[in-house]
C-alpha positions in Angstrom: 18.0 69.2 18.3 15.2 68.7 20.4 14.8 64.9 19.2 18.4 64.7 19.7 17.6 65.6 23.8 14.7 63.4 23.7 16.4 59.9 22.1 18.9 60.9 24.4 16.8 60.8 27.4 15.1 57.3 26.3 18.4 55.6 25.6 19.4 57.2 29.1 16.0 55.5 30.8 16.2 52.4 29.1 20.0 51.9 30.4 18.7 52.4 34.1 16.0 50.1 33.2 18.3 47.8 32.3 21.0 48.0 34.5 18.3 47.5 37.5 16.7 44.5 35.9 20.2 43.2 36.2 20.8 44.0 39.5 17.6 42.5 40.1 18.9 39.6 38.6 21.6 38.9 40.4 19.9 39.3 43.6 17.7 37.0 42.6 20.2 34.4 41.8 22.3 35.0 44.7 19.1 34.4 46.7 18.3 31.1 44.7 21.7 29.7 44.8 22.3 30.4 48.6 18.9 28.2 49.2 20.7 25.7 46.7 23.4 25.2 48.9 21.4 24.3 51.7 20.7 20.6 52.0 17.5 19.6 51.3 16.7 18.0 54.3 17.1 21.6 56.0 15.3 22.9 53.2 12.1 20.8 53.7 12.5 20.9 57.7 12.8 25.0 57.7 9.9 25.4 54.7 7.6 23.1 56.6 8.5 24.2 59.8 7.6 27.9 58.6 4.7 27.1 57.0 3.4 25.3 59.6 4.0 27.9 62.2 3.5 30.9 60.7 -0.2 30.7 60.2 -0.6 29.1 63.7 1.4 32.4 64.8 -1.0 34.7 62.8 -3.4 33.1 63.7 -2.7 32.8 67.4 -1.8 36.3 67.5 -5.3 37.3 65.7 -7.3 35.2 68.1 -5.6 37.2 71.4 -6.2 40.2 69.9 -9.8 39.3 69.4 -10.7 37.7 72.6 -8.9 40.5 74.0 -11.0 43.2 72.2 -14.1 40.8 73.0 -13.3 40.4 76.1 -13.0 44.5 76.6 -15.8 45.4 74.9 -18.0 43.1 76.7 -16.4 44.6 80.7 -16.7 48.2 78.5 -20.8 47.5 78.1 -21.0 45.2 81.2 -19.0 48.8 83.5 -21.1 51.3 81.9 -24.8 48.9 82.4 -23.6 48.3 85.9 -22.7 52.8 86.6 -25.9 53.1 85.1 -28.2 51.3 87.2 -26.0 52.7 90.3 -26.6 56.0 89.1 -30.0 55.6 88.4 -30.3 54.2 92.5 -28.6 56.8 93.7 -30.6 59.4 91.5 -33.6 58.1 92.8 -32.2 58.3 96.1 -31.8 61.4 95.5 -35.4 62.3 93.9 -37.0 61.0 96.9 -34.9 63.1 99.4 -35.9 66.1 96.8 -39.8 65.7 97.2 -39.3 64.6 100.3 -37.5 68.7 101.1 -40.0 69.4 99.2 -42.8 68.3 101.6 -41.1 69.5 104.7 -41.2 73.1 103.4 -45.0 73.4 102.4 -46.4 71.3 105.5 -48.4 72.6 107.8 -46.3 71.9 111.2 -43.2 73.7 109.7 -44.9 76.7 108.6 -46.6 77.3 111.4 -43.2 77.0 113.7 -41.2 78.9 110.6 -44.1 82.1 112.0 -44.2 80.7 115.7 -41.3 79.6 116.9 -39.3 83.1 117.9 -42.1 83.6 120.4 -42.6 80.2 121.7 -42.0 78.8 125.6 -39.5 76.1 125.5 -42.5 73.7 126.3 -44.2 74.4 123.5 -41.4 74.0 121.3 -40.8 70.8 122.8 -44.4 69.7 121.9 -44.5 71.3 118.7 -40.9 68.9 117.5 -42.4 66.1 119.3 -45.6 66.7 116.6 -42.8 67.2 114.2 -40.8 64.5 114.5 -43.6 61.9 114.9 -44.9 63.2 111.2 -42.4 62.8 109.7 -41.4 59.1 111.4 -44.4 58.0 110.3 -44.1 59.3 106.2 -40.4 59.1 105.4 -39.3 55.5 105.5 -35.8 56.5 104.5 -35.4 58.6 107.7 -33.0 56.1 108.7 -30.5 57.6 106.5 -31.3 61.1 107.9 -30.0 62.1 110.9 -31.5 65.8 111.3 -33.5 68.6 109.0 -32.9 71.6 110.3 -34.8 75.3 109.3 -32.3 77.9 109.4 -34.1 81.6 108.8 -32.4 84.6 107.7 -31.5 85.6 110.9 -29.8 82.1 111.7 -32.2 80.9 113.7 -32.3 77.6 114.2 -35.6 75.0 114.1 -34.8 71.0 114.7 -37.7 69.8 112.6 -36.2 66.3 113.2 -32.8 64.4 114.9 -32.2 63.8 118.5 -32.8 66.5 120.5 -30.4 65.8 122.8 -27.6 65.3 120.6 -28.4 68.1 118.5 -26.3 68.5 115.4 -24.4 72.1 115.6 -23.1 73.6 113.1 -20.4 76.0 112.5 -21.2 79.9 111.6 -18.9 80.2 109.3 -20.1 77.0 107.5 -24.0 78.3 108.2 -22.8 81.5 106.2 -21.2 79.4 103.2 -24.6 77.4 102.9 -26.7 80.5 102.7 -24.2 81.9 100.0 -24.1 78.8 98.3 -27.8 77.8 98.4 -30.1 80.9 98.0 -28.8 81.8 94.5 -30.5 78.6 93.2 -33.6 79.7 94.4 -35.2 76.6 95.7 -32.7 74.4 93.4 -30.8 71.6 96.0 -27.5 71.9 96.8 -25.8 68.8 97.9 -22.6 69.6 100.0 -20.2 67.5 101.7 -19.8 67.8 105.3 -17.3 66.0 107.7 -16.5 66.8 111.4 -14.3 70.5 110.8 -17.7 72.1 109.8 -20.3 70.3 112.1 -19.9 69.3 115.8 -22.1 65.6 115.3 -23.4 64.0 112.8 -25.8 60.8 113.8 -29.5 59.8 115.0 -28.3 57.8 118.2 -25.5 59.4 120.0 -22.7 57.6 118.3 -21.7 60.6 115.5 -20.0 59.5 111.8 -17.6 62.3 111.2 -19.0 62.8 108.0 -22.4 63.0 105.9 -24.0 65.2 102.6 -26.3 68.2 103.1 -29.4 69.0 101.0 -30.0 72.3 101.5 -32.5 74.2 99.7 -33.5 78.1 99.7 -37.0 77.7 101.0 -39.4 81.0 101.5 -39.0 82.9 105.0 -42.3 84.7 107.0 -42.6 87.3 104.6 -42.6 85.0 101.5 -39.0 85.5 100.0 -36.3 83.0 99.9 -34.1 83.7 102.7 -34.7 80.9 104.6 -32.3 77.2 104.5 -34.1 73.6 105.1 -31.2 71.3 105.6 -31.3 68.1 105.5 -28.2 66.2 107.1 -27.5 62.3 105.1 -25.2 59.6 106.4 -23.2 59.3 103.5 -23.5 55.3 103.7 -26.8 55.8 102.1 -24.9 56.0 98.9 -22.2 53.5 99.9 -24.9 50.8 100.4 -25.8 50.7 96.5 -22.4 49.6 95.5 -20.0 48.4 98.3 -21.3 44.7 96.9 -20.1 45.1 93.5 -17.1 43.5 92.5 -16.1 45.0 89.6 -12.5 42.9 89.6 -9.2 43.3 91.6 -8.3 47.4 91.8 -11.3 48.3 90.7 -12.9 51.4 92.2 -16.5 53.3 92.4 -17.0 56.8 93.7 -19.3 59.8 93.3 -17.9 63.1 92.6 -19.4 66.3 91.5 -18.7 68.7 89.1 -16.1 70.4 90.9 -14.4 67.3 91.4 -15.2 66.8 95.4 -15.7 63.0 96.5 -19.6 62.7 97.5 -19.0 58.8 98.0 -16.6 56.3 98.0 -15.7 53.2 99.7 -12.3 53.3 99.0 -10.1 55.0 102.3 -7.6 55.7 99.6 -10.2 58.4 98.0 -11.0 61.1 100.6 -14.3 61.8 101.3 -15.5 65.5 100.7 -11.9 66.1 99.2 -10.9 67.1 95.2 -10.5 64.0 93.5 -6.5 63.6 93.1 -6.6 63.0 88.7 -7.7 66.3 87.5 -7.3 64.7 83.6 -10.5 62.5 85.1 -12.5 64.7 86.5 -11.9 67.4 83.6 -12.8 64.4 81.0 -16.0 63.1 83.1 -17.5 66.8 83.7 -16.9 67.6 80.4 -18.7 64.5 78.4 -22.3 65.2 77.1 -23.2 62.0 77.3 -25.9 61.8 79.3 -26.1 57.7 79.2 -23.1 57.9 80.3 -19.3 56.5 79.0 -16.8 54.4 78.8 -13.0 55.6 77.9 -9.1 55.1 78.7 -7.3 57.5 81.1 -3.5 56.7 82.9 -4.3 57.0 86.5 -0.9 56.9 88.8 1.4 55.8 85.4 -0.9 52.6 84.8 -3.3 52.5 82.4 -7.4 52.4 83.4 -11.0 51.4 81.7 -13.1 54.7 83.2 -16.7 54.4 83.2 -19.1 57.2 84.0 -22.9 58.2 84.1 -24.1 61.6 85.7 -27.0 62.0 87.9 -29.8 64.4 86.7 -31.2 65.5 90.3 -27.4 66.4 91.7 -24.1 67.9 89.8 -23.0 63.8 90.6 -21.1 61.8 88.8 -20.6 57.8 89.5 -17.2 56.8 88.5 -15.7 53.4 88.1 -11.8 52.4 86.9 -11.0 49.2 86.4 -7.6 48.7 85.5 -6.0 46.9 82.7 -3.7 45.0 84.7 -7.3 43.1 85.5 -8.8 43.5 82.2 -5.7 42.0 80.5 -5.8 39.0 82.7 -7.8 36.6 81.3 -6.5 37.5 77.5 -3.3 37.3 79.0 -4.3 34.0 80.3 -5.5 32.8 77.1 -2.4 34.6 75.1 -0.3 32.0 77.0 -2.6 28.8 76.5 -2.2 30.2 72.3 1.7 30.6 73.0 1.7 27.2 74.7 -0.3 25.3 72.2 2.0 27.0 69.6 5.1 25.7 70.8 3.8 22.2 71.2 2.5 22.7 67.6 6.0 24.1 66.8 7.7 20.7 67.7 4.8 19.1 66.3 5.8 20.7 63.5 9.8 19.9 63.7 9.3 16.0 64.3 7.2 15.9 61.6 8.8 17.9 58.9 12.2 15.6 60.0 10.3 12.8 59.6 8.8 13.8 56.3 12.1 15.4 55.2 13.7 12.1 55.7 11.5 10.2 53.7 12.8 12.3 50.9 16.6 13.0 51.4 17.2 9.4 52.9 16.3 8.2 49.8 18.5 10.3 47.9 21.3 10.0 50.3 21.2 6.3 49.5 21.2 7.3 45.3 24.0 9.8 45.9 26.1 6.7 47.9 25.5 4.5 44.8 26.8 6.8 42.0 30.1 7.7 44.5 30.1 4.1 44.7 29.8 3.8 40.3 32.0 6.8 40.0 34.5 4.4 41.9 33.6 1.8 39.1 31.3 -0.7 41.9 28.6 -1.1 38.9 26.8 -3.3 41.6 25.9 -0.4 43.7 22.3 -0.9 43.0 20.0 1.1 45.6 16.7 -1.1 47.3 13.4 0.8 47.6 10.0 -0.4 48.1 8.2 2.5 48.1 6.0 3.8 45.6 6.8 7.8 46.1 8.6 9.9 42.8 11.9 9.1 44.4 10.9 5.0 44.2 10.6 6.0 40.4 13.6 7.5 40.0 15.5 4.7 42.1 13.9 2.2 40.2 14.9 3.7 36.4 18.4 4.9 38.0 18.9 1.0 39.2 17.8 0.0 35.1 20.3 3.0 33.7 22.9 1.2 35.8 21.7 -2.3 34.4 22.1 -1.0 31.4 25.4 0.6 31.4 26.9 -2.5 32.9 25.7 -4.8 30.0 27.2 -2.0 27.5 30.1 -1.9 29.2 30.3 -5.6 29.2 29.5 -5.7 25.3 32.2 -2.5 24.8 34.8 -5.0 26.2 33.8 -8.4 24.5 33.5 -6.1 21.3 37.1 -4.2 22.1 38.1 -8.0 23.1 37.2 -9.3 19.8 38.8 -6.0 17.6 42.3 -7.0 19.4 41.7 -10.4 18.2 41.3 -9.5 14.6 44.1 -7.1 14.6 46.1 -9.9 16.6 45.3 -12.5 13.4 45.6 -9.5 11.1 49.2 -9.0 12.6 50.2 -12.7 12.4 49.4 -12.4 8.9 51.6 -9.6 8.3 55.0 -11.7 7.9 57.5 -9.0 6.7 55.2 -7.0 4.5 58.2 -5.0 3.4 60.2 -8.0 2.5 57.4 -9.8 0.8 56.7 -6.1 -1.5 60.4 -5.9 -2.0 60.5 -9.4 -3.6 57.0 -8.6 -5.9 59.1 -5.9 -7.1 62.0 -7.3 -8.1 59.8 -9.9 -9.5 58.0 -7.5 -11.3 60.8 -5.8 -13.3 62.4 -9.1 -14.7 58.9 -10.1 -15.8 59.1 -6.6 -17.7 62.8 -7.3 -18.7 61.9 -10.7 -19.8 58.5 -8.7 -21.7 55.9 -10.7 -19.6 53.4 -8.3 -19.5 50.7 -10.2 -17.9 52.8 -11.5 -15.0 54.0 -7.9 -14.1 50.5 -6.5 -14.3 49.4 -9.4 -12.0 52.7 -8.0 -9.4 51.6 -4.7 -9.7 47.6 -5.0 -9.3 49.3 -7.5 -6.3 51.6 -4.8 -4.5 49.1 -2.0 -4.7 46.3 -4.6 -2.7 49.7 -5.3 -0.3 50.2 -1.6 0.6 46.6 -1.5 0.9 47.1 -4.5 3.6 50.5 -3.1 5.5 49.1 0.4 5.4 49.3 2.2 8.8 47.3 4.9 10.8 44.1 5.8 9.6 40.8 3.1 9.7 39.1 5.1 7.3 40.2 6.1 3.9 38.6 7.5 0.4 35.7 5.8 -1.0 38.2 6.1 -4.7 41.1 4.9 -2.7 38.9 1.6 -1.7 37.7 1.4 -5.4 41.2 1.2 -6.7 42.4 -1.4 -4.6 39.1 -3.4 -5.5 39.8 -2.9 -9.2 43.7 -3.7 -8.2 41.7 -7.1 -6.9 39.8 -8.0 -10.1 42.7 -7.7 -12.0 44.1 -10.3 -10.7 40.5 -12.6 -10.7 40.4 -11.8 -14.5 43.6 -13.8 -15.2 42.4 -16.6 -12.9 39.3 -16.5 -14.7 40.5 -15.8 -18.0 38.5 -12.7 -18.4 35.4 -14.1 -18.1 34.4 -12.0 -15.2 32.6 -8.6 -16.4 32.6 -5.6 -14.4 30.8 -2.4 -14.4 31.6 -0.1 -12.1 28.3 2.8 -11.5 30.0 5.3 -8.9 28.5 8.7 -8.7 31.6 11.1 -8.4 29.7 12.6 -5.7 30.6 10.3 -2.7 34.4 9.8 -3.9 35.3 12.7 -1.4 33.5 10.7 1.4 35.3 7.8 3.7 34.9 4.4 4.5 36.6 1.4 6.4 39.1 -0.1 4.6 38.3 -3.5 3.4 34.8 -2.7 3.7 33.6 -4.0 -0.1 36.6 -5.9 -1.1 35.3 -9.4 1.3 31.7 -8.4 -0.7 32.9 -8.5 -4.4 35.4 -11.4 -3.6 32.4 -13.2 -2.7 30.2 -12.7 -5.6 33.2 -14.1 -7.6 34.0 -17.3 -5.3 30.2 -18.4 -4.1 27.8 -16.5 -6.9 29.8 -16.2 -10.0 31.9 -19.0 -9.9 29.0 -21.5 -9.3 27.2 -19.7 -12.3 27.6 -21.0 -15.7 26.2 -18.2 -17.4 28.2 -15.1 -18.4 30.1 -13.6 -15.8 28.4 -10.1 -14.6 29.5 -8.0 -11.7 27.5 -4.6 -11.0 29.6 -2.5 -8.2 27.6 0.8 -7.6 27.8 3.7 -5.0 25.2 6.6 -4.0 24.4 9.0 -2.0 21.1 8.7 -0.1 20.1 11.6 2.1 23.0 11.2 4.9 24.2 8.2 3.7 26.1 6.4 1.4 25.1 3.1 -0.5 27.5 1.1 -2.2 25.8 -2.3 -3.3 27.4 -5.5 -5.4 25.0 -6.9 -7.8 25.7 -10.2 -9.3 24.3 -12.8 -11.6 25.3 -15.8 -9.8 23.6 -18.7 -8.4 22.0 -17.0 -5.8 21.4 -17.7 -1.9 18.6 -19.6 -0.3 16.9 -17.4 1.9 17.6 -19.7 5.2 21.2 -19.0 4.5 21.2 -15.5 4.6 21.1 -15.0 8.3 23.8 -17.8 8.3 26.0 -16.1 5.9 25.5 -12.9 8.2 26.2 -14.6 11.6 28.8 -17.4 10.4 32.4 -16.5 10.6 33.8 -19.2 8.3 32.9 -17.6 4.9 36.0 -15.4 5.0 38.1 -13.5 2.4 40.8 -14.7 1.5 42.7 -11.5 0.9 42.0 -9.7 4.2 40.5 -12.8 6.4 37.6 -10.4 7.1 33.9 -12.5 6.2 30.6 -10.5 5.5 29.7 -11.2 9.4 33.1 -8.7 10.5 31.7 -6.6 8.2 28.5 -6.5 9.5 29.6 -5.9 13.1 32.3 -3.4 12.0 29.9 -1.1 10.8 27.5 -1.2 13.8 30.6 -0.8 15.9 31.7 2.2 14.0 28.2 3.7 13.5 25.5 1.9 15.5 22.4 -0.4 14.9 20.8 2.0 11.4 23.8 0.7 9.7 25.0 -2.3 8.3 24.7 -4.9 5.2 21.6 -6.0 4.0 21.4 -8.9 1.1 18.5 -9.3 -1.5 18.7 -12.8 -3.4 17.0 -14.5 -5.7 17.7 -18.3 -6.7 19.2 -18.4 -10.1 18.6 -14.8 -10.6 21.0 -12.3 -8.7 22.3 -11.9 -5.5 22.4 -8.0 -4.0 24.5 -7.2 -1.4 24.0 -3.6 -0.1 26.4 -1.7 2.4 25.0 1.2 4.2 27.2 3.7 6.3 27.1 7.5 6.8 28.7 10.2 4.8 32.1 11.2 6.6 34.2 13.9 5.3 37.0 13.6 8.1 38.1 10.8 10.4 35.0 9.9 12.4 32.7 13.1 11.7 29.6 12.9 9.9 27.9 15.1 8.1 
């Protein structure tokens, strides 16, 4: 049972396989004979076409994409080298301002009005900030960026270290309060805050205040030695701006500084606030969050378009420099080159088309011209030959089609002279027919008062005669039995032995074999009648007449030997081509003979004679074996 299931399931398996390799199949052939009915002009024009374009496309579409990611890469390394080096500026912008605080706290003139300055006159704080300022003029080069440093203590007293006196910046308590909060956690550590004009009354060194700066404010150690004290150093935030405003980083590009809370430090953009969050949260969560510290390049949507984002941070400040470039500018010159590839591909594309009609007609011209000619022969114009010059496959095949149609002109033309010639024998072979009937009838009559009146030999002449007449007047069939030719040629010699007086011997060698076979009617009787006319009746030795038939392979042989004088051998081909030397039976000579049978059954057939003077003269008859009328075997 189980091998039951299991044949089951195979014959099941390979039915499927089957019946989808035939479905496969005829897909396939549907395929292949819808492309056959396309002309093949088309054919050529759409292949070449296709093959021509198709790679140029790939290709095309390969080179954008890697110019494009060339090109990217190379703004992707060239963005992050360039927010590098302006983060390493603005770090060491930064540094300086650092060791600079740094200075301020531990020298000598600040200390000394950090424990003096409560209890001093108003002159003597005038003298001591004159002292002050002139210090620090003279060490900080970069004071041109600073517009005051201010010592706040714990009680909120206030000590101008340096700025214009009489433009002192103010600033407001509440924002005094938010520093000290801010700052002293960090113990020292600077705090860099934004400022604008809400918090502070001026920010500047010569009268004209910018409405907005950076503080570095630091929690530096009061009279009694802890950190409760501020130094505050008040920035123009230009200082940073300077670095980059002259880098052009392409059309919509931007670069900012924000920290890690996402405040702009710096920007040169109106359309990014200063000292205000940073509008993309998904950027400043990404840029605070990398660990990156040589900074990085990625993709962010900014306002539903898409942008290259570059960022390195600063190590002295929770800073980050930003840049986004967007890919509306990235994409440009790939863009630009995608269209020079798009451009050169169409030109290529009709390139492509005249050439592949050109081409193409090189082939199917031809052929048009060979399919013209045979509608031309099929009309029966056998002069439709076609002209080509060329040396291409199609010349070939123009050149052996124009030959084919040589050729089958000149058969033609020997069909008709032979056809020609057939209706003249049967036209003489009719004019000889004068009233067969009437002519038998008479023979017969003849023949029973020559057997009322006992004259044997003159009714065995009438019969042998009659049966040789309905041989003659017979109708229908070409072909009849090899025995049925036999008896009418022994009918014949019956009547040559009484004009000869029986001096004519015959031997008849016929294998039984071939008696069922057919052959032309008066094929052998013009052959025996003249070995008994021209060999044996110019021979004065004894009468001998060999008639044998064979079978050899696929054909039959049926040769007449005789004893007779013989035939020169220059007369042969004479005897073969010459129409005079005819029976005078059937009017048929060994030459109709000759071309009967290669009209019947081609060039491998035919009569061929072997002679010897004084000796013998063979005449051999070669034709297929054939059972039926015309079929071979």
């Amino acid at each position: 049972m189980k091998r039951f299931f299991e044949n089951s399931i195979q014959k099941r398996k390979a039915r499927k396989s089957t019946k989808q390799g035939k479905l496969k199949y005829g897909v396939l052939s549907k395929i292949w004979n819808s492309i056959r009915n396309i002309k093949i002009q088309t054919r050529l024009m759409v292949s070449f076409i296709i093959l021509s374009s198709f790679p140029l496309l790939i290709t095309g579409y390969f080179a954008y994409e890697k110019s494009s990611s060339a090109i990217k890469s190379k703004i992707s390394s060239y963005s992050l080298q360039l927010i590098n080096q302006v983060g390493k500026n603005i770090d060491d912008q930064l540094a300086r301002l650092v060791n600079d605080s740094i200075s301020i706290e531990f020298s000598e003139l600040v200390q000394y009005a950090m424990i003096n300055h409560e209890s001093m006159t108003e002159w003597e704080k005038l003298q001591l900030y004159n002292e002050m300022y002139g210090n620090f003029t003279k060490n900080f080069s970069y004071l041109n960026f600073v517009s005051d440093v201010l010592i706040i203590n714990n009680k909120h007293y206030e000590i101008l270290v340096y700025g214009d006196m009489n433009n002192k910046l103010k600033i407001n308590r509440e924002y005094i309060e938010f520093l000290f909060q801010k700052s002293i956690p960090f113990k020292g550590v600077p705090v860099w805050t934004a400022v604008t004009e809400d918090e502070i009354t001026s920010i500047s060194i010569s009268g004209t205040r910018e409405k907005e700066g950076i503080f570095l404010s630091r929690a530096i150690r009061g009279v009694h030695g802890d950190r409760d004290s501020l130094l505050l150093i008040n920035i123009r935030a230009k200082l940073f701006e300077d670095i980059y405003k002259h880098m052009d980083m392409g059309t919509g590009a931007d670069i900012f500084v924000v920290n890690s809370e996402g405040v702009v430090m710096s920007s040169i953009n109106p359309d990014i606030t200063f000292s205000e969050q940073y509008e993309d949260k998904e950027l400043i969560q990404r840029v605070t969050q990398s660990r990156n510290k040589g900074g990085e390049v990625f993709d962010l949507d900014l306002h539903g378009e898409q942008y290259m984002v570059a960022m390195y941070p600063i190590d002295h400040a929770d800073w980050y420099v930003v840049s986004t470039i967007p890919y509306s500018y990235l994409n440009h010159e790939p863009n630009t080159v995608g269209w020079y590839i798009f451009l050169l591909a169409i030109i290529c594309f009709f390139l492509a088309m005249i050439l592949s009609l050109i081409i193409s007609k090189t082939i199917s011209a031809p052929l048009s011209k060979l399919i013209i000619s045979m509608n031309d022969v099929q009309k029966g114009k056998l002069d439709a030959t076609v002209t080509d010059d060329s040396h291409d496959e199609v010349a070939e095949v123009t050149k052996n089609y124009n030959a084919m149609l040589i050729e089958l002109k000149n058969l033609i033309e020997e069909v008709k002279n032979k056809e020609i010639q057939k209706r003249k024998a049967e036209f003489k072979a009719l004019q000889a027919q004068i009233n067969p009937h009437f002519l038998s009838n008479t023979l017969n009559t003849i023949r029973s008062m020559a057997i009322k009146q006992k004259v044997d030999n003159i009714a065995d002449i009438i019969t042998s005669l009659i049966k040789l007449l309905r041989v003659c007047i017979m109708k229908g069939d070409e072909l009849i039995f090899i025995h049925e030719e036999i008896e009418y040629i022994k009918s014949y010699l019956k009547i040559q032995e009484y004009k000869y007086y029986n001096n004519v011997d015959v031997h008849f060698d016929i294998d039984e074999e071939i008696l069922q076979y057919k052959i032309p009617r008066f094929l052998c009787q013009p052959i025996v009648e003249n070995a008994i006319i021209h060999g044996i009746g110019l021979s004065k030795t004894g009468r001998v007449i060999v008639i044998k038939g064979y079978r050899e392979e696929h054909d039959v042989k049926i040769s007449v030997l005789d004893n007779g004088a013989g035939i020169p051998p220059e007369k042969i081909n004479i005897i073969l081509n010459d129409d005079s030397n005819k029976s005078r039976l059937s009017g048929i000579g060994i030459k109709n003979v000759e071309e009967r049978i290669k009209m019947l059954f081609g060039d491998n057939y035919g009569i061929h004679i072997e002679s010897e003077i004084d000796l013998f003269t063979n005449v051999e008859i070669t034709i297929p074996m054939i059972k039926d009328e015309g079929e071979e075997c």
